[in-house]
N, C-alpha and C positions, 0 to 999 in steps of 0.2 A: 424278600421279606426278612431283612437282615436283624429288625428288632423284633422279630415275633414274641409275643407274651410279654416282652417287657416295657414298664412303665415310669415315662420318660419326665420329668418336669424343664419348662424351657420358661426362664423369666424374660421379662420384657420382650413377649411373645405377640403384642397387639399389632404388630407392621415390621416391614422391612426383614433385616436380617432374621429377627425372631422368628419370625409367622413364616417364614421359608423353612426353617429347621424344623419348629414345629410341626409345619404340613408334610414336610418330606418326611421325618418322623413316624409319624401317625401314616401313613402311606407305606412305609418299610412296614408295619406291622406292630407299630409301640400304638401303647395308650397316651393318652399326652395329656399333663396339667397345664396350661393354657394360664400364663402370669404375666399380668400389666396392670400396673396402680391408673393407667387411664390418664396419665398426665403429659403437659408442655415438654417438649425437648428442655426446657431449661429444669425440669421439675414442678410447674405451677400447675396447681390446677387439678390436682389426680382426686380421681372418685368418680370418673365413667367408666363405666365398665362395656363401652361400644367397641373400643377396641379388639378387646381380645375377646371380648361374644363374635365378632366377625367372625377371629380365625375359626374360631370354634364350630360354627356355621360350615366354615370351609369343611373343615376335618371332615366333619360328620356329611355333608353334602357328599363327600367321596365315598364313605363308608367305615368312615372311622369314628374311635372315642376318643370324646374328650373331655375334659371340665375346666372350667372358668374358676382363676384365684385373682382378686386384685387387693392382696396384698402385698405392700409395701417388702421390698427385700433388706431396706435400710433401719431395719432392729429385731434384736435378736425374736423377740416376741411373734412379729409378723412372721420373720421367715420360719418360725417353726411351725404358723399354719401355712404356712405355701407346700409344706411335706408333710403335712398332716392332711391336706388336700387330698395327694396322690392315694393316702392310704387308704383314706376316708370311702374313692371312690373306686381303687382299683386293688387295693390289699397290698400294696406294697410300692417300692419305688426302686427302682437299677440306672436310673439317670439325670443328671444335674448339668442341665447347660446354665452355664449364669452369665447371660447376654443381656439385662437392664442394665440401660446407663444414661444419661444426662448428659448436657454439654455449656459448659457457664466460662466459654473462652474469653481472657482478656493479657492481655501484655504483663509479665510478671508485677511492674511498679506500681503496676495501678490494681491490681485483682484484690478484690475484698476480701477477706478471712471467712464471710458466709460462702462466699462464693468457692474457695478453697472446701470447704467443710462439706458444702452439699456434693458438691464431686465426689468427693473420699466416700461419703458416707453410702451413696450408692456403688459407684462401680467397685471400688476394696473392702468396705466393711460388707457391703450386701453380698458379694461374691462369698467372703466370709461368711456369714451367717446362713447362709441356704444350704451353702455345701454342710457344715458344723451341725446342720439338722438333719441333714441325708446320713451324717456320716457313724452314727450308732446302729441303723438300719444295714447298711453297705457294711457294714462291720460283724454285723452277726450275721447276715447270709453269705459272707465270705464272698464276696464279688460288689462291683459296682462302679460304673463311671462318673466321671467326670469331663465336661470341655467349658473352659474359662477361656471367655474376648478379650483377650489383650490387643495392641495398639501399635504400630508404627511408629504413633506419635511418641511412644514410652521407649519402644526398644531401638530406635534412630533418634527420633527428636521434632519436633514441629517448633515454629510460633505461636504464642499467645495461649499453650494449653499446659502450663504449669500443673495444674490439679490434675486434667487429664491424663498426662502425662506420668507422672504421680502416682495415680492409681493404679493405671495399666500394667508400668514396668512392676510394681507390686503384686500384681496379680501372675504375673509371669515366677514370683518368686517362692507369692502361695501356691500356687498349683506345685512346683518343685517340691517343697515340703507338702504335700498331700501326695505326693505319688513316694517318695521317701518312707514317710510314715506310716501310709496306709497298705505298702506292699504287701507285706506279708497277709492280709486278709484277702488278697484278690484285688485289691481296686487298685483304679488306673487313673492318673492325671495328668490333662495335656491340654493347651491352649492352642488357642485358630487368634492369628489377628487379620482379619476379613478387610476386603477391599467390594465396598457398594455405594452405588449412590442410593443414599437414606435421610431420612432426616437428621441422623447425625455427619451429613457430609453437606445438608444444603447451607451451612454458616460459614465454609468454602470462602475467602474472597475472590471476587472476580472484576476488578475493576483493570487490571493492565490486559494487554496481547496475550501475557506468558501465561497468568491466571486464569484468564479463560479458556483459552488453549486446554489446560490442567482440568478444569473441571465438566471440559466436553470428552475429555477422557473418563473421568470419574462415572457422568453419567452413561456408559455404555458398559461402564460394570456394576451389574445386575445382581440386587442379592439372595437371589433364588442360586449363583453360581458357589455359594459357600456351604448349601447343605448339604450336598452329598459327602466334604470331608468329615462334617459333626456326625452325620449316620453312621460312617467308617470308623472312625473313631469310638463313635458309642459301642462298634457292636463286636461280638465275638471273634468276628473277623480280624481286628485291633487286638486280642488279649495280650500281647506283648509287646505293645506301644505305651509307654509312658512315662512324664518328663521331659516331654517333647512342645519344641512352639514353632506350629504351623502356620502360612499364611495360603491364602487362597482369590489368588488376583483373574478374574477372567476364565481364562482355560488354565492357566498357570497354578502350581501348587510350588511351595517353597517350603524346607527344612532351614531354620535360624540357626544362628549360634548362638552360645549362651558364654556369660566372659568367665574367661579362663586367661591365666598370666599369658604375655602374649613374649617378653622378652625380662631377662634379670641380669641385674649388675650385683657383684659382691667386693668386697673392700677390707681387707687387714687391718682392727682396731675399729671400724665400724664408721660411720659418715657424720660428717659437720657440714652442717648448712653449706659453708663453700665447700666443699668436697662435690658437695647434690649440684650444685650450680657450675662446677668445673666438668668433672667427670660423668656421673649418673646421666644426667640432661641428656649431654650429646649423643651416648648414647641409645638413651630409649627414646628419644623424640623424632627417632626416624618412625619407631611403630605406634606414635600418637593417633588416638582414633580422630578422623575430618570433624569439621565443625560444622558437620552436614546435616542435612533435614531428610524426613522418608523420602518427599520429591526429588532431591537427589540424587538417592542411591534407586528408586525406584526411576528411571529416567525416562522409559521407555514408554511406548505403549501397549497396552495391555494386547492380548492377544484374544 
């Protein structure tokens, strides 16, 4: 019972990744605000609220509480009753997973600017705005977590998810500054970039040997295999973790890195374009990051 007493809000909580947090959550001993607008992977369509009454069903089928929000995370308004929820129902709040996200993949020269806009506006401004209504709460009880979904795709690189991409490594940059800023009160923040097959992995192509291959991998990691690190993370257990981006593949946990200079040249009188193209260059382009994708550097099989 590692969340005992405390009450947890998990957004896009109606399936997959979420509804795993959220039950394992609610299971550890937290209360749990139960948040999903009820829409398409692409964002179409939200205002059922089937979704996350499931979980919610779940939780309580265990013996847990919980309440139903499906409120949108993508403006400020909404997200301040998605925490006005938790209060509503449980007097207070000590956790903010901000796991809602969309997926509107397309090759950069072609991606629409709505298409750009709806990305950001869920997974980086809604991340923003949920935590930004947690955080005068988490502020005067002097404690309170934080875990932000960040992405492979952001902190390595993918095809075709410009916005995705976009957001995620953003979000890697907001949680920094919220564990930064918020130290001194107690609270902590730290990102998970999860590996699950979900509906945000089923847009996957799989038409060669090598893609298929890739996504018979995918589907054998489960994303019930991510909650236990967001429990860990949420709980007391964690108080002096934070600023940190985890990833959670299988049985596998990972610790990132975060960029920091990796090599430096300096120069008497200071550098001229060809100075950069004689000298600097040869130099530092031995410590050039690959021009690699997470499948890549992820090569292997999950374990």
């Amino acid at each position: 019972m590692m969340l005992q007493d405390k009450v947890a809000v998990v957004t896009g909580a109606g399936g997959g990744i979420g509804r795993e947090i959220a039950c394992a959550m609610a299971a550890a001993g937290a209360r749990v605000v139960v948040n999903d607008v009820g829409a398409s992977l692409s964002g179409a369509g939200a205002g059922s609220a089937a979704p996350g009454a499931q979980t919610v069903a779940l939780i309580e089928a265990a013996g847990g509480a919980a309440a139903l929000s499906t409120d949108s995370v993508a403006s400020w308004e909404s997200a301040q009753r998605i925490v006005a929820c938790a209060l509503d129902h449980f007097g207070r709040i000590d956790i903010v997973v901000n796991n809602a996200g969309i997926l509107r993949d397309q090759i950069f020269h072609k991606m629409a600017p709505e298409d750009w806009l709806s990305v950001v506006d869920v997974h980086l401004n809604g991340s923003f705005f949920v935590a930004r209504a947690a955080a005068p709460y988490f502020r005067a009880q002097q404690s309170g977590a934080y875990v932000h979904m960040t992405s492979t795709s952001g902190l390595i690189g993918n095809f075709g998810q410009a916005n995705y991409a976009a957001a995620k490594l953003g979000i890697a940059g907001l949680s920094k500054s919220i564990a930064l800023d918020m130290h001194r009160f107690g609270v902590r923040s730290n990102c998970i970039a999860p590996f699950a097959w979900s509906r945000m992995t089923e847009a996957i192509p799989a038409e060669t040997p090598e893609q298929q291959a890739r996504v018979e991998n995918l589907r054998r990691m489960t994303p019930e295999k991510n909650a236990p690190l967001a429990v860990f993370l949420t709980s007391d257990r964690a108080r002096d973790v934070t600023g940190q981006i985890f990833g959670s593949r299988g049985n596998e946990l990972f610790l990132f890195s975060q960029p920091r200079p990796v090599r430096s040249v300096h120069r008497d009188g200071g550098w001229t374009p060809e100075a950069i193209a004689d000298q600097a260059l040869p130099a530092l382009s031995a410590q050039f990051v690959p021009h690699d994708r997470s499948e890549d550097v992820f090569s292997w099989d999950p374990l």
